[in-house]
C-alpha positions as CSV (number, residue, x, y, z in Angstrom):
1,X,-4.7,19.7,3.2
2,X,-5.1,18.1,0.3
3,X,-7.8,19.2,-2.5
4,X,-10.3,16.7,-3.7
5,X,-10.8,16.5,-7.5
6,X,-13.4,15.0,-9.5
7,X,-12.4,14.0,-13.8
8,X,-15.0,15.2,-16.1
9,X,-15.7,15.7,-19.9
10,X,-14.9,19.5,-20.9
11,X,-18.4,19.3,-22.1
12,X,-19.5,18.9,-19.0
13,X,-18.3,22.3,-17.5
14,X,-21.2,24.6,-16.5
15,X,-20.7,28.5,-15.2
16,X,-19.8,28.3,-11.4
17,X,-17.9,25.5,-11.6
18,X,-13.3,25.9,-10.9
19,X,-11.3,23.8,-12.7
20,X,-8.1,22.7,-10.8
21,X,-6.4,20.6,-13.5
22,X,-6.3,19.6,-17.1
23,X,-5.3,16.3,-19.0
24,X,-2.6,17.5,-19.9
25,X,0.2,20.1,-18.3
26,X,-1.1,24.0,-18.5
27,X,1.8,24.7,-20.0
28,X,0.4,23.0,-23.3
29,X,-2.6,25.6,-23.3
30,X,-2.8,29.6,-23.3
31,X,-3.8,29.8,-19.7
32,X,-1.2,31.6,-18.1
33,X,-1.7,30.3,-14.3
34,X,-3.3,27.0,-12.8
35,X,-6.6,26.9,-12.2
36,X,-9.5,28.7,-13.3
37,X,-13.3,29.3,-12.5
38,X,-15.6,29.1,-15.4
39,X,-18.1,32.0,-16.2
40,X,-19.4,31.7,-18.7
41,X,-19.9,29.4,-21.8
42,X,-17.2,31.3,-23.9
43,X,-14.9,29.7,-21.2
44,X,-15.7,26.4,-21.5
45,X,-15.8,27.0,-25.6
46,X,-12.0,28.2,-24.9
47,X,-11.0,25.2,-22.8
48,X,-12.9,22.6,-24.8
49,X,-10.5,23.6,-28.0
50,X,-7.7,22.9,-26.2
51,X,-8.5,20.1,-23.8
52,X,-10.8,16.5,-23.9
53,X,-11.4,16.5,-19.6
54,X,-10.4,18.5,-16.7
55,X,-10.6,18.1,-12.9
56,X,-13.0,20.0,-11.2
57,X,-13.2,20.8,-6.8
58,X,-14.9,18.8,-5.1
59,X,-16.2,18.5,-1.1
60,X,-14.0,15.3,0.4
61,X,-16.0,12.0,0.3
62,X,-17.8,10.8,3.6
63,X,-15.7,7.6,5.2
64,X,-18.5,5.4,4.2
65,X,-19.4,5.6,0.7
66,X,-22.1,3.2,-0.4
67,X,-21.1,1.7,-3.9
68,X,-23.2,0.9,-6.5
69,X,-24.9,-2.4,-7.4
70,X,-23.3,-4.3,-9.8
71,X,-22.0,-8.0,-10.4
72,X,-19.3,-8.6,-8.5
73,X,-15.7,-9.1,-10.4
74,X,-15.2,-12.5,-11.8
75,X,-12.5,-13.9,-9.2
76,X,-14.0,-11.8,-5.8
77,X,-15.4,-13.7,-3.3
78,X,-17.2,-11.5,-0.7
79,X,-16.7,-13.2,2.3
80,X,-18.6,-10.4,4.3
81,X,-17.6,-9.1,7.7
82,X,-20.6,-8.0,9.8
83,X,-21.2,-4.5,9.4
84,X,-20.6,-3.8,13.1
85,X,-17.6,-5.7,13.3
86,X,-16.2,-4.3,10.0
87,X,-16.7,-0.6,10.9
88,X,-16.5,-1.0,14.6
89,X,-13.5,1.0,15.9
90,X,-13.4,-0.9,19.9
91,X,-10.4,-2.0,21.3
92,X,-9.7,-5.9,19.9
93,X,-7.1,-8.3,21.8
94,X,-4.2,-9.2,18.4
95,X,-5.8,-12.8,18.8
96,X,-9.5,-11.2,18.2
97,X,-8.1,-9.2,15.6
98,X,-6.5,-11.7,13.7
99,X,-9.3,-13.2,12.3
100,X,-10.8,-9.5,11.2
101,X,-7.5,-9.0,9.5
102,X,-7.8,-12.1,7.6
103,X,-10.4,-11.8,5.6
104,X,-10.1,-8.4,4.8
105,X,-6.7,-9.3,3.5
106,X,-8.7,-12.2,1.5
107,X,-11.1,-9.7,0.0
108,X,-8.5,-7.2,-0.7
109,X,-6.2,-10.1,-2.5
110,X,-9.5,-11.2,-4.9
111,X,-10.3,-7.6,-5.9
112,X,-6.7,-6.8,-7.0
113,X,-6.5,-10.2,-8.4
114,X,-9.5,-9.4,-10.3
115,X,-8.9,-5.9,-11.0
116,X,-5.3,-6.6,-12.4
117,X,-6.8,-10.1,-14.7
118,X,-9.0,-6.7,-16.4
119,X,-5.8,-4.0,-17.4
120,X,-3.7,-7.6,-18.6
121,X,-7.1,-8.2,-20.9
122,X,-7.3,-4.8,-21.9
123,X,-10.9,-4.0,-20.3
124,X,-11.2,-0.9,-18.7
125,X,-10.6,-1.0,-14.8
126,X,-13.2,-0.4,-12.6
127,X,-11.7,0.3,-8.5
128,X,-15.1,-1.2,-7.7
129,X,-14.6,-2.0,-3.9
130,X,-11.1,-0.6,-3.4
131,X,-12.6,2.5,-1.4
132,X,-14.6,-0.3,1.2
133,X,-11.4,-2.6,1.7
134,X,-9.7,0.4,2.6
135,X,-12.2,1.9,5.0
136,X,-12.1,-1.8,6.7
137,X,-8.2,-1.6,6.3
138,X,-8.4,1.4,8.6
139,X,-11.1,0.3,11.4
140,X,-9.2,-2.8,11.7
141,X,-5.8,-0.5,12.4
142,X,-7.7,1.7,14.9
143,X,-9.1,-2.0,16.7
144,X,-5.7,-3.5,16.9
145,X,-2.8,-1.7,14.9
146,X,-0.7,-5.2,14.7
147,X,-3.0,-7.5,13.4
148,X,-2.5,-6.4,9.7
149,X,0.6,-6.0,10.0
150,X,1.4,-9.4,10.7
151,X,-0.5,-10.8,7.5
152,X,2.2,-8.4,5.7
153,X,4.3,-10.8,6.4
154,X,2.9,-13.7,4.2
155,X,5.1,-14.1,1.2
156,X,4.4,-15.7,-2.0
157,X,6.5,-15.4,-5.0
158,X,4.2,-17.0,-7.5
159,X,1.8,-14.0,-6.1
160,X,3.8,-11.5,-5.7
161,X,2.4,-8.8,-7.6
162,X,-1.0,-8.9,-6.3
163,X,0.2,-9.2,-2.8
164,X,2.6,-6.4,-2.9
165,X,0.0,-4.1,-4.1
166,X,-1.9,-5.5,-1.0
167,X,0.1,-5.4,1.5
168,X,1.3,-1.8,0.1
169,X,-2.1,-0.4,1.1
170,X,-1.9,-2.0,4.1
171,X,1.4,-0.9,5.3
172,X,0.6,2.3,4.3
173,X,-2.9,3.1,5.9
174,X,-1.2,1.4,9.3
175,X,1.0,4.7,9.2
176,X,-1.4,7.3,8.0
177,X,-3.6,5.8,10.4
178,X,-1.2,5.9,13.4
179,X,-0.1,9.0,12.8
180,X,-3.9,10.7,13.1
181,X,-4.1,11.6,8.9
182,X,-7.4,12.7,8.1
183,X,-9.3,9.9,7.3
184,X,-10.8,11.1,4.0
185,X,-7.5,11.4,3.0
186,X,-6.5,8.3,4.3
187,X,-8.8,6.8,2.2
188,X,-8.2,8.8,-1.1
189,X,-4.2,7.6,-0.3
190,X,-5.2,3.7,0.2
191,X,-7.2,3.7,-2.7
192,X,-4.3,4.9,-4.7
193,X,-2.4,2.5,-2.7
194,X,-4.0,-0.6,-3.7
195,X,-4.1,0.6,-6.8
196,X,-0.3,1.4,-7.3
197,X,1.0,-1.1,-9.6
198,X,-1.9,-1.7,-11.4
199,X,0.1,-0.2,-14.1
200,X,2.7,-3.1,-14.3
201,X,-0.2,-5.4,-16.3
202,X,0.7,-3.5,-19.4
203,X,4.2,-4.5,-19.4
204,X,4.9,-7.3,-21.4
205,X,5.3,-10.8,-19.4
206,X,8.8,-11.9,-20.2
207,X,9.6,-8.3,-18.8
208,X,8.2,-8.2,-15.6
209,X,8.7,-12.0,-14.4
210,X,12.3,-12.1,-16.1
211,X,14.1,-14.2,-13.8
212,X,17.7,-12.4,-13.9
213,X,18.1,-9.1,-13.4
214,X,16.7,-6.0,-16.3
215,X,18.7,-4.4,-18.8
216,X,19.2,-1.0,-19.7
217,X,16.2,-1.2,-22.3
218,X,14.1,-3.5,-20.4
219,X,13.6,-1.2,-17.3
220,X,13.1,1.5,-19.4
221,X,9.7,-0.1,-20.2
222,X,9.0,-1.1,-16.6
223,X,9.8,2.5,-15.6
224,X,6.4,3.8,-17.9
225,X,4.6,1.6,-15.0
226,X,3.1,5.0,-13.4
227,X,2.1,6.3,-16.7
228,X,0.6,3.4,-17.6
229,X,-1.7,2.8,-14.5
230,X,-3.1,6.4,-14.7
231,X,-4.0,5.7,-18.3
232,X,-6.1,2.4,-17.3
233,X,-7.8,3.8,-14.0
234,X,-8.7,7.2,-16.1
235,X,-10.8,5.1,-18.7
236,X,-13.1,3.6,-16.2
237,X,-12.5,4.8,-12.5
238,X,-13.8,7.8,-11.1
239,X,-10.6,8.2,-8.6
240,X,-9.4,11.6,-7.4
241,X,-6.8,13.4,-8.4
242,X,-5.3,12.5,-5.3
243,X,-5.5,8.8,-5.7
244,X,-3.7,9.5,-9.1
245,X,-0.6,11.2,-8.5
246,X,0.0,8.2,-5.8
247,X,-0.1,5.4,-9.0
248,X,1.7,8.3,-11.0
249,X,4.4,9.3,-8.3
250,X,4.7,6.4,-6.4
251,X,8.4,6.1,-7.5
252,X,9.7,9.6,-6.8
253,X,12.4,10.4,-4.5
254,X,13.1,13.2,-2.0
255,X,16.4,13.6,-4.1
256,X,14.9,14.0,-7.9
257,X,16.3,10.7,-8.3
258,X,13.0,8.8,-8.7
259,X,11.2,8.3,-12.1
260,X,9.5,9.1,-14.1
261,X,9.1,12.8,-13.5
262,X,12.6,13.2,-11.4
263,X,10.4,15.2,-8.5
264,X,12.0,16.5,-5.7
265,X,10.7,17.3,-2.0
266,X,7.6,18.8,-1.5
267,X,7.2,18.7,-5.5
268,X,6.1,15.0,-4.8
269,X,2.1,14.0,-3.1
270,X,2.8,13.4,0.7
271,X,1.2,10.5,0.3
272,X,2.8,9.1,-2.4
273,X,6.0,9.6,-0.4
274,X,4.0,8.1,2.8
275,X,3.3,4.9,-0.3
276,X,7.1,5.2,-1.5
277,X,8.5,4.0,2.0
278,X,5.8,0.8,2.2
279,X,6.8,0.0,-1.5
280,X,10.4,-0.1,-1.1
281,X,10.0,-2.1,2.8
282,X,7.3,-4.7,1.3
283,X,9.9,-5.2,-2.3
284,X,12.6,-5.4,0.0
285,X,10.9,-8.0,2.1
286,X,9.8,-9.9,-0.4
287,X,10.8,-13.2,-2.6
288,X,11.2,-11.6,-5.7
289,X,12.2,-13.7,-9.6
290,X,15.5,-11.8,-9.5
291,X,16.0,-11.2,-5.3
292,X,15.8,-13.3,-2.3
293,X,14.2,-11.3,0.3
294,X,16.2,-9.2,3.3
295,X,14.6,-9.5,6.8
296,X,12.9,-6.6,8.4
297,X,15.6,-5.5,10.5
298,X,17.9,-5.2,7.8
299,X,15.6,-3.2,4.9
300,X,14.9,-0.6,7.8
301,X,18.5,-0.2,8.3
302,X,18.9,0.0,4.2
303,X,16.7,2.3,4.1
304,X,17.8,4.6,6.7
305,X,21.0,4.6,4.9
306,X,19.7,5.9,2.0
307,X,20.4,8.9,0.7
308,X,18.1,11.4,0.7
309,X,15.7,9.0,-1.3
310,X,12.8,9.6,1.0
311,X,11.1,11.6,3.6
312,X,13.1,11.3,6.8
313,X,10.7,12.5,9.3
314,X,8.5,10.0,7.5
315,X,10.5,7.0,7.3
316,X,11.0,7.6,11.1
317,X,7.3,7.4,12.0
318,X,7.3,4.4,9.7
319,X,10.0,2.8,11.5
320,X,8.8,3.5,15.0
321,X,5.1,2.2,14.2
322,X,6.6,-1.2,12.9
323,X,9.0,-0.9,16.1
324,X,12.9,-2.3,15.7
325,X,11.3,-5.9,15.6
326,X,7.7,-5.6,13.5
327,X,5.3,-8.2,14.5
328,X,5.3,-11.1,12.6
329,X,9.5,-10.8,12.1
330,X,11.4,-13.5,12.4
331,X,14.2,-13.7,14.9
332,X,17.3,-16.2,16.2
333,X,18.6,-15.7,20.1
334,X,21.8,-16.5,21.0
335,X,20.4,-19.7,22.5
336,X,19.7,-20.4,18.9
337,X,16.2,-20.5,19.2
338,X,13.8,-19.4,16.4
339,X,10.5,-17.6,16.4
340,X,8.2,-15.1,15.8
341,X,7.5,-11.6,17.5
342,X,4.2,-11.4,18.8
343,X,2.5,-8.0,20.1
344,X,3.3,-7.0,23.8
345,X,3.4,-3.7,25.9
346,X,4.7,-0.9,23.4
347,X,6.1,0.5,26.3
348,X,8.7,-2.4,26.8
349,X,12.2,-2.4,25.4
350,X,12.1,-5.8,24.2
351,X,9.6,-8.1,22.3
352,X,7.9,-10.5,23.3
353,X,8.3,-14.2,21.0
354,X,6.8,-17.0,20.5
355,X,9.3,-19.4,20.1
356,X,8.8,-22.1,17.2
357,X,12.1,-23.7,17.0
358,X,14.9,-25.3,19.9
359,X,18.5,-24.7,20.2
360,X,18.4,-27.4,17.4
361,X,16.4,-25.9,15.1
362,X,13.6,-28.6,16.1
363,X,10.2,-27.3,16.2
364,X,8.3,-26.6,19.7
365,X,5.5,-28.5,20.6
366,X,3.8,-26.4,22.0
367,X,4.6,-23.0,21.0
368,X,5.6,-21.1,24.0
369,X,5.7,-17.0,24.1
370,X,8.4,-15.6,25.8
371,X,9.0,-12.5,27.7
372,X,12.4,-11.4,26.3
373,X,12.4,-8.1,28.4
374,X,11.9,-11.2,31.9
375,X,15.1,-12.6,30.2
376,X,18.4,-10.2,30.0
377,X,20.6,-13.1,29.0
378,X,18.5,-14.4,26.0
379,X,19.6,-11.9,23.0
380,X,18.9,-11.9,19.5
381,X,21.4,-11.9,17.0
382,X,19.5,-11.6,13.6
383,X,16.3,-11.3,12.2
384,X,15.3,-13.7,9.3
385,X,13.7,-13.6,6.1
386,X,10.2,-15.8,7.0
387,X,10.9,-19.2,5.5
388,X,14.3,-19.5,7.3
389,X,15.0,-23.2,8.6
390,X,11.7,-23.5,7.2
391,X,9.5,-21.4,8.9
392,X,6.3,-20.0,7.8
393,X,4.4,-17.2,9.2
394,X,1.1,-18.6,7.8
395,X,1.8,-21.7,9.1
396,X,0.6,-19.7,12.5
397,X,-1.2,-17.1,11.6
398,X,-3.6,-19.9,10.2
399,X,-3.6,-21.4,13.6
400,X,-4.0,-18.1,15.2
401,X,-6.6,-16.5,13.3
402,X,-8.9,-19.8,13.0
C-alpha cells in the first residue's frame, strides 16, 4: 500500500513526528538510511542544516474532503451536480449517465484551464478542486463505467493540452476504479493525474505547439516537463507525495527507457505506470500539431507491441476495461456502413453500434443501433480516427447527453 505524505517546513518538525522524505535525494545529506523519526530538537537542528522541507506520514485522506472557501479560479464555472447525484454510487442506464459525465468533464476542463492559465503566468498553482472532480470522476465510474469513457473520445486540437490532461485522469481512474484500487489511493493517483502535464506551461510556446516534429535540443527541454510540474505544485499545493511522483514519473518505462530518471519496474509509482498507459492511449488518439491521430483499435495493438515499455499485466486490465471496441470508437462494416459503438451486454462477443452513416457514406436519419452479435454477416473491417467521413462523436454525445 502506498504511504501518504504530507510537505512541510523543516521548522516545522516537532519530537514524535517520522520523516519519510526530503527535498532533495538522502544521498545529498549524512543520513545513512531513508527515513527517520525525530526525537528530539537536536534532530530537527541536524536536518534543518541540511534541508528547507521534508515529507512527514500521514493517515490517508477520507474520500470526501471538504475544501476550503475561496474565490473560485478566474475561468471555472461550477455548474454544480446535486450532492446526491454527484456522490451517489446506484446503478445509471449509459443514457442517464451521460449527462453526469458531461458536466463533470465540463468542470474538470475549466479547472485545468484555469489551473494551467496560472503556471503559464508564473503564479503559484493552487489544485483547488482537483481532489472533488476526481471523487465525482470515480462515483460516476462505479454508476456507469462507460459514460466517461465516451466523452474521452472528444478531440480538439486547438485544446489539446488541457483535454489530454482531462481525459488522462479520466481514463485512468476508469481503470483503478474497475479494478477495485483503494479509493483513497485512487484519489491521491487522479489528483496527480489531472495534474500531469501541468508542467508543460513552462516550456516555451514555439516549443511545445511546434508544428513539425522536435529536434534533438528542443525535446530535451520538453523532457524537463516532470521536473518542472513538481516545482509549480510544490510552491502552492499541498499534494502528497504520491500525487507527485505521478507528475514526476509519469514518463517512465518498465524498460529504464523512460525519462527523466530512466526507472525501471517496480522502481517506478504503480500508479504512475497505471497514468503512463492512459497518456500514451489518449496522445495516440489524439489530433496532435505534428500527428494525426490512430484509432483505438490500432494504439492498443501499438502498444501491446511495445517492448517492455509498460506494465503488461496492467496494459491488459487497461485493454479489457476499454474492451477490443471502446465505447465511443468509431467503426466501418463490410457493408460500408459507419458508426459509433455504444454500450451493450459485456458478456457479448460483439458490440453493439449505432449506425450514423449508409453504405454511401450518407448520414442515417434516424440513427439506428444495431446488434452486431444478431448479425454474423455484418463485419467490421477498421476502426477510425473520430472525424472520419466527417463524423463527430460530440455531434451525439450532445444529442445524447441533453
Amino acid at each position: 500500500m502506498l504511504r501518504y505524505a504530507k510537505k512541510i517546513p523543516v521548522t516545522e518538525l516537532e519530537p514524535g513526528m517520522y520523516v519519510e522524505a526530503l527535498d532533495r535525494p538522502w544521498l545529498e545529506t549524512d543520513y545513512p538510511l531513508e527515513g527517520v523519526h525525530i526525537k528530539s530538537r537536536a534532530d530537527i537542528e541536524r536536518l534543518s542544516r541540511q534541508v528547507e522541507y521534508v515529507y512527514i506520514s500521514a493517515p490517508p485522506k477520507p474520500n470526501r474532503i471538504p475544501l476550503p472557501a475561496r474565490p473560485e479560479p478566474a475561468g471555472f464555472s461550477r455548474r454544480g451536480l446535486a450532492p446526491a447525484a454527484v456522490y451517489s454510487r446506484s446503478p445509471q442506464s449509459f443514457s442517464a449517465e451521460l449527462a453526469q459525465a458531461r458536466l463533470i468533464r465540463e468542470q474538470a476542463r475549466d479547472f485545468v484551464r484555469s489551473i494551467q492559465a496560472d503556471a503559464r503566468a508564473g503564479h503559484a498553482v493552487d489544485e483547488g478542486d482537483a481532489r472533488e472532480l476526481v471523487v465525482q470522476m470515480m462515483a460516476s465510474v462505479s454508476r456507469n463505467p462507460d459514460a466517461l469513457v465516451w466523452f474521452t473520445n472528444l478531440k480538439n486540437r486547438d485544446e489539446y493540452t488541457a483535454l489530454h490532461s482531462m481525459n488522462v485522469c479520466m481514463l485512468s481512474v476508469a481503470l483503478a476504479t474497475t479494478m477495485g484500487e483503494p479509493e483513497t489511493e485512487v484519489e491521491e493517483m487522479g489528483v496527480g493525474a489531472l495534474l500531469h502535464d501541468i508542467g508543460k506551461m513552462k516550456v516555451p510556446m514555439d516549443i511545445l505547439h511546434k508544428p513539425a516534429r522536435l529536434s534533438t535540443a528542443e525535446f530535451e527541454v520538453i523532457k524537463q516537463h516532470p521536473q518542472y510540474g513538481v516545482q509549480l505544485l510544490e510552491q502552492g499545493s499541498q499534494l502528497s507525495r504520491d500525487s507527485l511522483r505521478i507528475v514526476l514519473e509519469h514518463h517512465e518505462r518498465m524498460n529504464g527507457r523512460g525519462y527523466p530518471g530512466g526507472l525501471k519496474g517496480d522502481e517506478i509509482s504503480y500508479y504512475a505506470q497505471i497514468v503512463a498507459i492512459a497518456d500514451v492511449y489518449d496522445a495516440m488518439t489524439s489530433d496532435r500539431v505534428y500527428q494525426q491521430s490512430r484509432s483505438p483499435g490500432e494504439v492498443m495493438k501499438l502498444m501491446s507491441r511495445s517492448q517492455g515499455d509498460f506494465n503488461p499485466a496492467l496494459l491488459d486490465r487497461f485493454v479489457h476495461t476499454l474492451g477490443a471496441y471502446p465505447v465511443g470508437s468509431l467503426i466501418e462494416l463490410n457493408t460500408g456502413e459507419v458508426g459509433f459503438v455504444v454500450p451493450g451486454d459485456p458478456g457479448q462477443k460483439r458490440p453493439l453500434m449505432l449506425v450514423v452513416l449508409d453504405h454511401r457514406k450518407r448520414r442515417y436519419f434516424p440513427q439506428r443501433v444495431r446488434d452486431l452479435n444478431r448479425f454474423p454477416n455484418f463485419r467490421i473491417v477498421r476502426t477510425l480516427a473520430n472525424g472520419a467521413y466527417g463524423v463527430d462523436i460530440d455531434d451525439y454525445a450532445s444529442a445524447w447527453s441533453g
